[in-house]
N, CA, C and O atoms as CSV, one atom per row, in Angstrom:
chain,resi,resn,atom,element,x,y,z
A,1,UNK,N,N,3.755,19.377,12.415
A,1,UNK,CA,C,2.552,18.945,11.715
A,1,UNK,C,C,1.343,19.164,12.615
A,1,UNK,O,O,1.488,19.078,13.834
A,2,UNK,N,N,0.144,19.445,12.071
A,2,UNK,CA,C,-0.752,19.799,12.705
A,2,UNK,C,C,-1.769,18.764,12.642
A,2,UNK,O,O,-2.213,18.444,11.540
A,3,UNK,N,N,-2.338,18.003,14.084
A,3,UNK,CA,C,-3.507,17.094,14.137
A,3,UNK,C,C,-4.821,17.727,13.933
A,3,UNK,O,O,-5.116,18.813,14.432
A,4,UNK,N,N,-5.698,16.940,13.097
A,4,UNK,CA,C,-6.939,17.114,12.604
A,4,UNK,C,C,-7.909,16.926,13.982
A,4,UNK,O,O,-7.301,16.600,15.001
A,5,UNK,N,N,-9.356,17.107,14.083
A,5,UNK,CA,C,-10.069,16.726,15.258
A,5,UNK,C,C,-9.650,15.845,16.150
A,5,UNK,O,O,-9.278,16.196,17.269
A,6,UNK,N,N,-9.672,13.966,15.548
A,6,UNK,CA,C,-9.385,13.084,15.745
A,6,UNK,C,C,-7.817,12.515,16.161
A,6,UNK,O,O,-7.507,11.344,16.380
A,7,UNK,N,N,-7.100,13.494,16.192
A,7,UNK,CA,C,-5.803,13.430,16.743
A,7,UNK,C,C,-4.756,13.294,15.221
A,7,UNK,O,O,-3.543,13.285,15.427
A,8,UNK,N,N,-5.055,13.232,14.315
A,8,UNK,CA,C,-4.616,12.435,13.437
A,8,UNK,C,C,-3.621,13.349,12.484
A,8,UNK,O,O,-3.992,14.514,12.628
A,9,UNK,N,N,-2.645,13.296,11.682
A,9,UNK,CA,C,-2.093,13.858,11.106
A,9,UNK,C,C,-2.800,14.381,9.575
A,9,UNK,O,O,-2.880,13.523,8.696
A,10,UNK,N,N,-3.236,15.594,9.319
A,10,UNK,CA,C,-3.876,15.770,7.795
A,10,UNK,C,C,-2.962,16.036,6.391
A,10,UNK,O,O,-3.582,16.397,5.390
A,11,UNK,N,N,-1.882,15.907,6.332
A,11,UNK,CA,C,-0.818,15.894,6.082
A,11,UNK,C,C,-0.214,14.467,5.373
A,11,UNK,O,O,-0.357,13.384,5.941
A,12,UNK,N,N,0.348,14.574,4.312
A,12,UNK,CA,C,0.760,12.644,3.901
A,12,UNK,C,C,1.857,12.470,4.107
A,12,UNK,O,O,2.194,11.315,3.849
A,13,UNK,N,N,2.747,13.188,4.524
A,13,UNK,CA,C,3.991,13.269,5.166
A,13,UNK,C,C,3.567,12.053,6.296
A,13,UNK,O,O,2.854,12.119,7.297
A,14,UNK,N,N,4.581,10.525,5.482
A,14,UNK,CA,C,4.318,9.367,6.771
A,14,UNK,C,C,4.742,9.486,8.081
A,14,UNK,O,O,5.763,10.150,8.254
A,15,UNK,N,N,4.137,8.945,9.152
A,15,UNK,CA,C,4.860,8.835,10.443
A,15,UNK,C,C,5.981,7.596,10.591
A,15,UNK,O,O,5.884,6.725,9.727
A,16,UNK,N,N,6.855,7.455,11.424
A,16,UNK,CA,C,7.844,6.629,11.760
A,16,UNK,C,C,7.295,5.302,11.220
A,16,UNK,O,O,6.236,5.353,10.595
A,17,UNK,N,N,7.826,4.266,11.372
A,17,UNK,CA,C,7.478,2.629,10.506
A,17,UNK,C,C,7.282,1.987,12.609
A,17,UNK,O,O,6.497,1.165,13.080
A,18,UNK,N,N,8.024,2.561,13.088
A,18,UNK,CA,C,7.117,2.167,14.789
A,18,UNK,C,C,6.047,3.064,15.215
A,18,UNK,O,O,5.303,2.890,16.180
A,19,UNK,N,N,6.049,4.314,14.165
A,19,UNK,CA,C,4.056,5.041,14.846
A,19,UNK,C,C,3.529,4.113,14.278
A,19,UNK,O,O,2.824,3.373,14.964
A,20,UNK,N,N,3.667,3.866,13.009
A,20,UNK,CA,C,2.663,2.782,12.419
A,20,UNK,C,C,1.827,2.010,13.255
A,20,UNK,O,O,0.667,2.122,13.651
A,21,UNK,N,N,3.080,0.893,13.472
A,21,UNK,CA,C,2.836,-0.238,13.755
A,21,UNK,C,C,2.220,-0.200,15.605
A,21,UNK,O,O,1.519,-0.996,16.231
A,22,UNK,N,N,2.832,1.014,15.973
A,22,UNK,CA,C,1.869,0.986,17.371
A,22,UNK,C,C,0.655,1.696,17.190
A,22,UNK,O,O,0.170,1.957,18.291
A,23,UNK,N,N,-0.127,2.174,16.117
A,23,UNK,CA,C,-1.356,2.471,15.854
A,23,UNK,C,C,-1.655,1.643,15.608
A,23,UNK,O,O,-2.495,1.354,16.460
A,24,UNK,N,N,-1.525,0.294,14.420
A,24,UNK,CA,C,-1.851,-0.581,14.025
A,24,UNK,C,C,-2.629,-1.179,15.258
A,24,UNK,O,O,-3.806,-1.171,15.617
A,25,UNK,N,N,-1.211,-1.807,15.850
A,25,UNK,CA,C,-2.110,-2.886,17.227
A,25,UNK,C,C,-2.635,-2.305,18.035
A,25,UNK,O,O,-3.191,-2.945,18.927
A,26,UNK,N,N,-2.673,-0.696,18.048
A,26,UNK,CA,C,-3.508,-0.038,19.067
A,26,UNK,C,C,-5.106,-0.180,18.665
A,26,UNK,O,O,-5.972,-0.299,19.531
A,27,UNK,N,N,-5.459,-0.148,16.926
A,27,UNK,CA,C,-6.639,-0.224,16.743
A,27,UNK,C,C,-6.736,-1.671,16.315
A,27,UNK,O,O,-7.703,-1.872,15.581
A,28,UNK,N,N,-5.838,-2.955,16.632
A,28,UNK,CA,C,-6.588,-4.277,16.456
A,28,UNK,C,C,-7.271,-4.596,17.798
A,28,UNK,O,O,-7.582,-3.772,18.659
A,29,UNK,N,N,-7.519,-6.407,17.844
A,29,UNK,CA,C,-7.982,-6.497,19.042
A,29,UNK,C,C,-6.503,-7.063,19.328
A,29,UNK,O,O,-5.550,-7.125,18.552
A,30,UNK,N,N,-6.630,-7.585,21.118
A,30,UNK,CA,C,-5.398,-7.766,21.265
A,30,UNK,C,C,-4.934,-8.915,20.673
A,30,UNK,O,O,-3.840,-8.837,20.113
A,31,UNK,N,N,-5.590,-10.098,20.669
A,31,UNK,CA,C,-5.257,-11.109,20.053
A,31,UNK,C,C,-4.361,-11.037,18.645
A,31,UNK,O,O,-3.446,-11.804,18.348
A,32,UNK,N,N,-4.708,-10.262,18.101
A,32,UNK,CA,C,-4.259,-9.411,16.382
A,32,UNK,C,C,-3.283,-8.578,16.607
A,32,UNK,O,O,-3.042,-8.000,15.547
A,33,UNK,N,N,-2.680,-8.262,17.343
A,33,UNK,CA,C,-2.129,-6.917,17.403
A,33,UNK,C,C,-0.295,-8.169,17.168
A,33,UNK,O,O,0.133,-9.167,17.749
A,34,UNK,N,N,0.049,-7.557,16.360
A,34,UNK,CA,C,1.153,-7.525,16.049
A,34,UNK,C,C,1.221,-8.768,14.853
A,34,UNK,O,O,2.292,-9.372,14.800
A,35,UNK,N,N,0.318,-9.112,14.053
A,35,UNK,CA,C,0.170,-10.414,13.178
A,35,UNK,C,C,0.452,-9.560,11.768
A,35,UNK,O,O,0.186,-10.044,10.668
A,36,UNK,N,N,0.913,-8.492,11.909
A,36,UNK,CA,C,1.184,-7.957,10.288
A,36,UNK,C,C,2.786,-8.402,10.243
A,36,UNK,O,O,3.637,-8.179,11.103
A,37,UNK,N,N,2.927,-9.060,9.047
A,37,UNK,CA,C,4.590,-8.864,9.070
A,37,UNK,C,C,5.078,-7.730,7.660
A,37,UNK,O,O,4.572,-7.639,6.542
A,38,UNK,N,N,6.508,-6.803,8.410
A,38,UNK,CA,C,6.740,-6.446,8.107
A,38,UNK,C,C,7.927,-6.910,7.520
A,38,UNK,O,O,8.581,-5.901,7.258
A,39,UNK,N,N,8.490,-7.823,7.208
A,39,UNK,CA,C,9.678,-8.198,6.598
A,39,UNK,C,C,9.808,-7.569,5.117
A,39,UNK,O,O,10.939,-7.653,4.638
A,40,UNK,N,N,9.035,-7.086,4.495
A,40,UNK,CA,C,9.236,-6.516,2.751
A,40,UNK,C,C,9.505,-5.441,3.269
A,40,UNK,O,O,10.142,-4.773,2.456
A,41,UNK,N,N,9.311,-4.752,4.484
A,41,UNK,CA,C,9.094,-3.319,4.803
A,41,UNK,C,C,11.080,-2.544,5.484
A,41,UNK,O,O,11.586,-1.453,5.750
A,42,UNK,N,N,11.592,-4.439,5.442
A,42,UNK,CA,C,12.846,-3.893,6.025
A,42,UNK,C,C,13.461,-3.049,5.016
A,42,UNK,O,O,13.724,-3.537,3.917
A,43,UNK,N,N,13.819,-1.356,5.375
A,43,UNK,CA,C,15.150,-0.534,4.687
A,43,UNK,C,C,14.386,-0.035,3.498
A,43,UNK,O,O,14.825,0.608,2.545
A,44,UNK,N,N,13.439,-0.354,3.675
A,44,UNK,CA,C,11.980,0.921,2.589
A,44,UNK,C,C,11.781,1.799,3.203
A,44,UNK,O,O,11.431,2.821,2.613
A,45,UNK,N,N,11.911,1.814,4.674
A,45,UNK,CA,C,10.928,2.932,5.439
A,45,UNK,C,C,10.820,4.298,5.151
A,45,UNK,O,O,9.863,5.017,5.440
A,46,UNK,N,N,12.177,4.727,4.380
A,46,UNK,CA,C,12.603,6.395,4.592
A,46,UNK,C,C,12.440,6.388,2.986
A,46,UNK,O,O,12.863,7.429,2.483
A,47,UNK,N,N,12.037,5.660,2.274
A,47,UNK,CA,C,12.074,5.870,0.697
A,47,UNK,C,C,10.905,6.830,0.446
A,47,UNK,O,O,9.901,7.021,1.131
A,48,UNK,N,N,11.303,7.401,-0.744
A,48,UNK,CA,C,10.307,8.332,-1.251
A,48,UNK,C,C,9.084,7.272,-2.652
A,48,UNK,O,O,9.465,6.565,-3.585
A,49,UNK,N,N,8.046,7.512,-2.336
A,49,UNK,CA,C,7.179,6.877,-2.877
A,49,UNK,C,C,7.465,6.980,-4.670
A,49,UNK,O,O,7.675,8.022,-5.290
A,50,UNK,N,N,7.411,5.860,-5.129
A,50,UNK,CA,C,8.050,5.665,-6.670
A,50,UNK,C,C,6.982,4.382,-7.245
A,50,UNK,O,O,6.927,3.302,-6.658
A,51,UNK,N,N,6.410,4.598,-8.101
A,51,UNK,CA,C,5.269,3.224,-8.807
A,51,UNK,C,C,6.159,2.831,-9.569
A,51,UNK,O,O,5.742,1.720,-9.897
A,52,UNK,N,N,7.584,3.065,-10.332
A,52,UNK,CA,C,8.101,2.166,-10.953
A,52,UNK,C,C,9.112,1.652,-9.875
A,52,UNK,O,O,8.761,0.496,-9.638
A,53,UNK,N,N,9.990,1.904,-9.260
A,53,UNK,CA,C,10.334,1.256,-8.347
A,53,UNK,C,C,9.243,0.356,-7.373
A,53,UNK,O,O,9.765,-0.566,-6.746
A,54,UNK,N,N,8.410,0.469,-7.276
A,54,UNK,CA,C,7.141,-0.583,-6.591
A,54,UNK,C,C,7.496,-1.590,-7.381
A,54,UNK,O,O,8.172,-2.528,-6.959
A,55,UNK,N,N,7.074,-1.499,-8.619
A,55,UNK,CA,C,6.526,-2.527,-9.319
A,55,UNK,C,C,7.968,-4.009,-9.853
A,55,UNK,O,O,7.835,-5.114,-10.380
A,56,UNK,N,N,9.405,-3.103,-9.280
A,56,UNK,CA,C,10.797,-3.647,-9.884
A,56,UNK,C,C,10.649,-3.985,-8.144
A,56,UNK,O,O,11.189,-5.064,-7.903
A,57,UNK,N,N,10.317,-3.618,-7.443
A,57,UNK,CA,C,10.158,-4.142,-6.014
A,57,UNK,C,C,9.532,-5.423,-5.935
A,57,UNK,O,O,10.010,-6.525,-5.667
A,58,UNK,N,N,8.455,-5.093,-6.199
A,58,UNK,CA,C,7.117,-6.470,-6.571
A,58,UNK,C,C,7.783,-8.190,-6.940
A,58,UNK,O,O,7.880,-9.310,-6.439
A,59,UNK,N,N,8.198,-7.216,-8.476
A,59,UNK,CA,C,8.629,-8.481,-9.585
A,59,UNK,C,C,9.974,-9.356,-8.892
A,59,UNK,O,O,9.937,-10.570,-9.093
A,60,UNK,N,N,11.185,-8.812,-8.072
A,60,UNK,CA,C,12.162,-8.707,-7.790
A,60,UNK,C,C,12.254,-9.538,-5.971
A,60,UNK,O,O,12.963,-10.470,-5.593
A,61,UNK,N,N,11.248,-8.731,-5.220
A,61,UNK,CA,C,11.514,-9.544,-3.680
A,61,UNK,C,C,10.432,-10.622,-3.255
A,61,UNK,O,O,10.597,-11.659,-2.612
A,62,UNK,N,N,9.194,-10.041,-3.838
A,62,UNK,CA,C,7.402,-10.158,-3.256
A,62,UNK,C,C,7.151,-11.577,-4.178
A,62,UNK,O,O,7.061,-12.560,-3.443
A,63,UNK,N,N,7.037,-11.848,-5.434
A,63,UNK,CA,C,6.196,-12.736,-6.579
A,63,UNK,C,C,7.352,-13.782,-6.213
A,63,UNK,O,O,6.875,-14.723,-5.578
A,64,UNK,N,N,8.437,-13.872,-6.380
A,64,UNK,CA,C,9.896,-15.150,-6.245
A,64,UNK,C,C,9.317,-15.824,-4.644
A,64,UNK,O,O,8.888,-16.971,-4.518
A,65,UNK,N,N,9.413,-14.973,-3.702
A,65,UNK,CA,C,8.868,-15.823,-2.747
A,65,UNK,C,C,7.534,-15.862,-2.604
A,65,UNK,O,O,7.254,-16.407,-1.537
A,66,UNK,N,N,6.586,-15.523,-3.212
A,66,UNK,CA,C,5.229,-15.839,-3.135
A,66,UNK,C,C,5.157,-17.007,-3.930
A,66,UNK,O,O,4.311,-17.835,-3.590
A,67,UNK,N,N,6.193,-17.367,-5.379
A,67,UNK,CA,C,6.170,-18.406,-6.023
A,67,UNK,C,C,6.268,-19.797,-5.179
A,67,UNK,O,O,5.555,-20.800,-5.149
A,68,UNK,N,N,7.073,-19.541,-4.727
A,68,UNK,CA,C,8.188,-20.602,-3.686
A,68,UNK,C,C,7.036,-21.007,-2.637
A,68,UNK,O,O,6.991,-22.230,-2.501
A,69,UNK,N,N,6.146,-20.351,-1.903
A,69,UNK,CA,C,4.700,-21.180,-1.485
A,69,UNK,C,C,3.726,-21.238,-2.376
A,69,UNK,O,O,2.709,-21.872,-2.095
A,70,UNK,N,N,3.824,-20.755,-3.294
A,70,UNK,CA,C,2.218,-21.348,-3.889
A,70,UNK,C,C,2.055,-22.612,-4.317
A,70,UNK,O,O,2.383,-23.075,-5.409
A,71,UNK,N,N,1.594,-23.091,-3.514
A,71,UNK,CA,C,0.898,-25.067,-3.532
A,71,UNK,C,C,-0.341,-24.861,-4.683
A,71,UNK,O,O,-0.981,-25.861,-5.010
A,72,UNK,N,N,-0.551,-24.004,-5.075
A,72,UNK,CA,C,-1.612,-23.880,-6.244
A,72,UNK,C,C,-1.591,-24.579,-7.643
A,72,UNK,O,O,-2.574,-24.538,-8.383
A,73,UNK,N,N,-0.469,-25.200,-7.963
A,73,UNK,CA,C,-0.211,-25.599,-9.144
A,73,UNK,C,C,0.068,-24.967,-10.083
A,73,UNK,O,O,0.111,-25.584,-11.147
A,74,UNK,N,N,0.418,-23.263,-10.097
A,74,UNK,CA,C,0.581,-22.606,-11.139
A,74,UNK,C,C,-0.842,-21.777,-11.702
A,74,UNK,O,O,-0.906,-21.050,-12.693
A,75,UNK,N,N,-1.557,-22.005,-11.084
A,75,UNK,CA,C,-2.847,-20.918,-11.291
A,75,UNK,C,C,-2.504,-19.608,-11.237
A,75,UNK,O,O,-1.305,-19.411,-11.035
A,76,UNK,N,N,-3.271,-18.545,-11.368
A,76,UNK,CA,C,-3.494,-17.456,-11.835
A,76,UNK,C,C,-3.408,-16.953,-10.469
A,76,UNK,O,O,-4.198,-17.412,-9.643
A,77,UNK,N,N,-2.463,-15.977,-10.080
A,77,UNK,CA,C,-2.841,-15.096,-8.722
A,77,UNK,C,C,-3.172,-14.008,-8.968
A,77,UNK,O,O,-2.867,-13.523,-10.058
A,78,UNK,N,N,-4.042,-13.146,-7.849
A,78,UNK,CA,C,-4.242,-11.864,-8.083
A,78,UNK,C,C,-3.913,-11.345,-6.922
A,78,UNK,O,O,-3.971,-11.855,-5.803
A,79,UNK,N,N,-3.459,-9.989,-7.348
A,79,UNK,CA,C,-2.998,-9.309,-6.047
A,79,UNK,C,C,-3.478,-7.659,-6.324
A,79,UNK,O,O,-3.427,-7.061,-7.399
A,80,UNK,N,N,-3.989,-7.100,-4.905
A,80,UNK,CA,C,-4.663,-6.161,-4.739
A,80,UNK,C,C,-4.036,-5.169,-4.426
A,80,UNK,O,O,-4.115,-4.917,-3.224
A,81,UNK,N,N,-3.275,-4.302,-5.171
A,81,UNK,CA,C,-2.635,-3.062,-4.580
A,81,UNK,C,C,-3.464,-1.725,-3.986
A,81,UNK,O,O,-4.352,-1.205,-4.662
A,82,UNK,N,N,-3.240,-1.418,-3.185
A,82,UNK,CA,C,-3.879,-0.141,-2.578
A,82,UNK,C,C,-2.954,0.701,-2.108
A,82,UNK,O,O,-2.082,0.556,-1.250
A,83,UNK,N,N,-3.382,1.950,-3.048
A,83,UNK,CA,C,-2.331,3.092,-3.251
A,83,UNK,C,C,-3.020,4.439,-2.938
A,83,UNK,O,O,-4.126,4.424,-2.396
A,84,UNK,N,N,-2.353,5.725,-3.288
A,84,UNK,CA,C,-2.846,6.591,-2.921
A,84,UNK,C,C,-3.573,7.378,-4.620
A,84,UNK,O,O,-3.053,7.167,-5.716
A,85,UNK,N,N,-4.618,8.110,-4.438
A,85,UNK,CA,C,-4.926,8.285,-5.779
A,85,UNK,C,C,-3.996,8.540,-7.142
A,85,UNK,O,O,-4.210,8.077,-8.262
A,86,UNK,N,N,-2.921,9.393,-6.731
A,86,UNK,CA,C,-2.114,10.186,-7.239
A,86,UNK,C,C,-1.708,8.943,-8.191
A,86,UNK,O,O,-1.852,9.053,-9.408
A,87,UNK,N,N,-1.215,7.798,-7.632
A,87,UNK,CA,C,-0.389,6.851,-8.599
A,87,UNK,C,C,-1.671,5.678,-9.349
A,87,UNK,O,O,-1.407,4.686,-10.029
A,88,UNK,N,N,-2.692,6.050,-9.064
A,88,UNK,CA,C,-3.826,5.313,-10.393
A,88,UNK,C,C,-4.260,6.765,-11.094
A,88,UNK,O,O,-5.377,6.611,-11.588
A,89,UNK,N,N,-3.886,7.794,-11.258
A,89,UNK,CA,C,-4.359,8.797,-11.906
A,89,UNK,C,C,-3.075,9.028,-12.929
A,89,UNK,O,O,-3.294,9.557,-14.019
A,90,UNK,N,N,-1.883,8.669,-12.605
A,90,UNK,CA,C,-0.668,8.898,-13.094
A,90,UNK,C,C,0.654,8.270,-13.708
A,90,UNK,O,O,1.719,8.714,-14.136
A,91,UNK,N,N,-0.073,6.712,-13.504
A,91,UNK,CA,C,0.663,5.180,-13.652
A,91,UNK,C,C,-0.342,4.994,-14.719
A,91,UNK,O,O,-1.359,5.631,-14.993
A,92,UNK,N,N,0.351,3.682,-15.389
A,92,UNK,CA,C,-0.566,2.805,-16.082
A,92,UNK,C,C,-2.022,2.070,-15.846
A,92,UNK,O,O,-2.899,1.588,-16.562
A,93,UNK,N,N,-1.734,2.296,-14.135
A,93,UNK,CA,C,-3.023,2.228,-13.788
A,93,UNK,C,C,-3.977,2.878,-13.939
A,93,UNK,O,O,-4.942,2.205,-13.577
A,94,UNK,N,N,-4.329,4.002,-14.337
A,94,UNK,CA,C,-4.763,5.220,-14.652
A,94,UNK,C,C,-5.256,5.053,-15.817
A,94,UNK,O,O,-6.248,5.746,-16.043
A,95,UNK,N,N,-4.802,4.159,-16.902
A,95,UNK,CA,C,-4.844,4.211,-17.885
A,95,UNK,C,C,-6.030,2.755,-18.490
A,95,UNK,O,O,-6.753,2.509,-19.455
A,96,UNK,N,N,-5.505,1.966,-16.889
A,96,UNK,CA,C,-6.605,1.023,-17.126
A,96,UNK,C,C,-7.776,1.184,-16.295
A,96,UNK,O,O,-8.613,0.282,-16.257
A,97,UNK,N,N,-7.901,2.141,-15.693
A,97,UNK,CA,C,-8.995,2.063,-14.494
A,97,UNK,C,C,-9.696,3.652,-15.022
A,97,UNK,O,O,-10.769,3.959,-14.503
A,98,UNK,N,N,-9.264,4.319,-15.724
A,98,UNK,CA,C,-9.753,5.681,-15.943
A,98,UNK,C,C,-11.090,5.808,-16.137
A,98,UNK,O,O,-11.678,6.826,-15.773
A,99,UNK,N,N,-11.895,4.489,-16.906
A,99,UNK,CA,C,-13.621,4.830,-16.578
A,99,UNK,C,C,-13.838,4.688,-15.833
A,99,UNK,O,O,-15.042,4.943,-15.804
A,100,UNK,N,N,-13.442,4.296,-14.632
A,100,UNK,CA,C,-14.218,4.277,-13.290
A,100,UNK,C,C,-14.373,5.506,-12.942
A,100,UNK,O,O,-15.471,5.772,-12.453
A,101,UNK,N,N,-13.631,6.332,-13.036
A,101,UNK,CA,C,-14.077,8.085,-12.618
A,101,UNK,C,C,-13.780,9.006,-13.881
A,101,UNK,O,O,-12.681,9.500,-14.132
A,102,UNK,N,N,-15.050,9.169,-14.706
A,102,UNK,CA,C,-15.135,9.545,-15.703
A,102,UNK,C,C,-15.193,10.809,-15.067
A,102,UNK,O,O,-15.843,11.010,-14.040
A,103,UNK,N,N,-14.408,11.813,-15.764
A,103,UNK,CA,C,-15.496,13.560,-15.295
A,103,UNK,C,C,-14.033,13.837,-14.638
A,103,UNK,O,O,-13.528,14.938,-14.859
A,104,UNK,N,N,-13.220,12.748,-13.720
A,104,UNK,CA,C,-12.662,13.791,-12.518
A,104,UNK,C,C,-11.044,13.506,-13.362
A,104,UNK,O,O,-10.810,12.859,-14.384
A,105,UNK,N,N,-10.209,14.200,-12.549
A,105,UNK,CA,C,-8.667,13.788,-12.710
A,105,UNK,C,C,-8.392,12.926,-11.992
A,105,UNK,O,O,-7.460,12.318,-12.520
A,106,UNK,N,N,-8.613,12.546,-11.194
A,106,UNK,CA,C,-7.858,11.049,-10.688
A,106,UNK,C,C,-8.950,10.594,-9.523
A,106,UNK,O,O,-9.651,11.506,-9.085
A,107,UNK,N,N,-9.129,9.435,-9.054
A,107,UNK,CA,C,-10.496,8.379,-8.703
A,107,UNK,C,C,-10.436,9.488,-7.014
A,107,UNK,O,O,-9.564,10.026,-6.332
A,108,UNK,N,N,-11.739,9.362,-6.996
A,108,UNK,CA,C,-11.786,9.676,-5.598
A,108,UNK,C,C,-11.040,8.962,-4.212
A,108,UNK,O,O,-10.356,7.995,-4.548
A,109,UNK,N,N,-11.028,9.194,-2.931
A,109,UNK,CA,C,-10.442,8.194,-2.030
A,109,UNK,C,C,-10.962,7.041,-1.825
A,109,UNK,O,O,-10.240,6.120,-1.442
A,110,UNK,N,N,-12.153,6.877,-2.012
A,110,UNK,CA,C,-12.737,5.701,-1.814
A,110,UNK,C,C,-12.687,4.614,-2.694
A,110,UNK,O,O,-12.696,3.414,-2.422
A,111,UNK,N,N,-12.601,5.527,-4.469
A,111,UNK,CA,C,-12.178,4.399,-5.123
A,111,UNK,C,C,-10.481,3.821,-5.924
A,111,UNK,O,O,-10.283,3.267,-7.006
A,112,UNK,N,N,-9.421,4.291,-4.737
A,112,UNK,CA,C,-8.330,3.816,-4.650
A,112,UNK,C,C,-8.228,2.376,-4.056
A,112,UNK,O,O,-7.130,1.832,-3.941
């Protein structure tokens, strides 16, 4: 794979689930550096990217134990997915977000 100016891979072909995470805390401060948990991330690493498998992921490991702390009383949660364009141009998301980028085939990077 070939690095861009900035050292960086231009390519979406992911790096290892430990390049990650030692870029990660390389660009926190130190105090931060290692406060992401990866526990949803165990035995995903080598999967090939799938929005319906996400979403049977979601409903299935992520919302059951997010239930199990929410001290909220049953209110309304929202949760913010951030994806790559391809799967809001090509999912149902696509279908609800499509005026936001009227004109193009799928939202620019910025508005993923």
């Amino acid at each position: 794979r070939e690095a861009n100016p900035l050292g960086l891979f231009a390519n979406n072909a992911p790096v290892s689930a430990e390049a990650q995470r030692q870029r990660l805390n390389a660009t926190t401060y130190p105090d931060n550096a290692g406060v992401v948990d990866y526990t949803y991330m165990e035995g995903l690493e080598d999967r090939e990217s799938d929005w319906d498998m996400f979403k049977r992921f979601l409903a299935e490991r992520v919302l059951p134990n997010l239930a199990k702390v929410d001290d909220r009383g049953g209110r309304e949660l929202t949760i913010a997915v951030v994806t790559h364009s391809y799967f809001i141009a090509h999912t149902e998301l696509g279908k609800h977000c499509k005026h936001h980028y009227k004109g193009l085939s799928k939202p620019r990077n910025t508005q993923t």
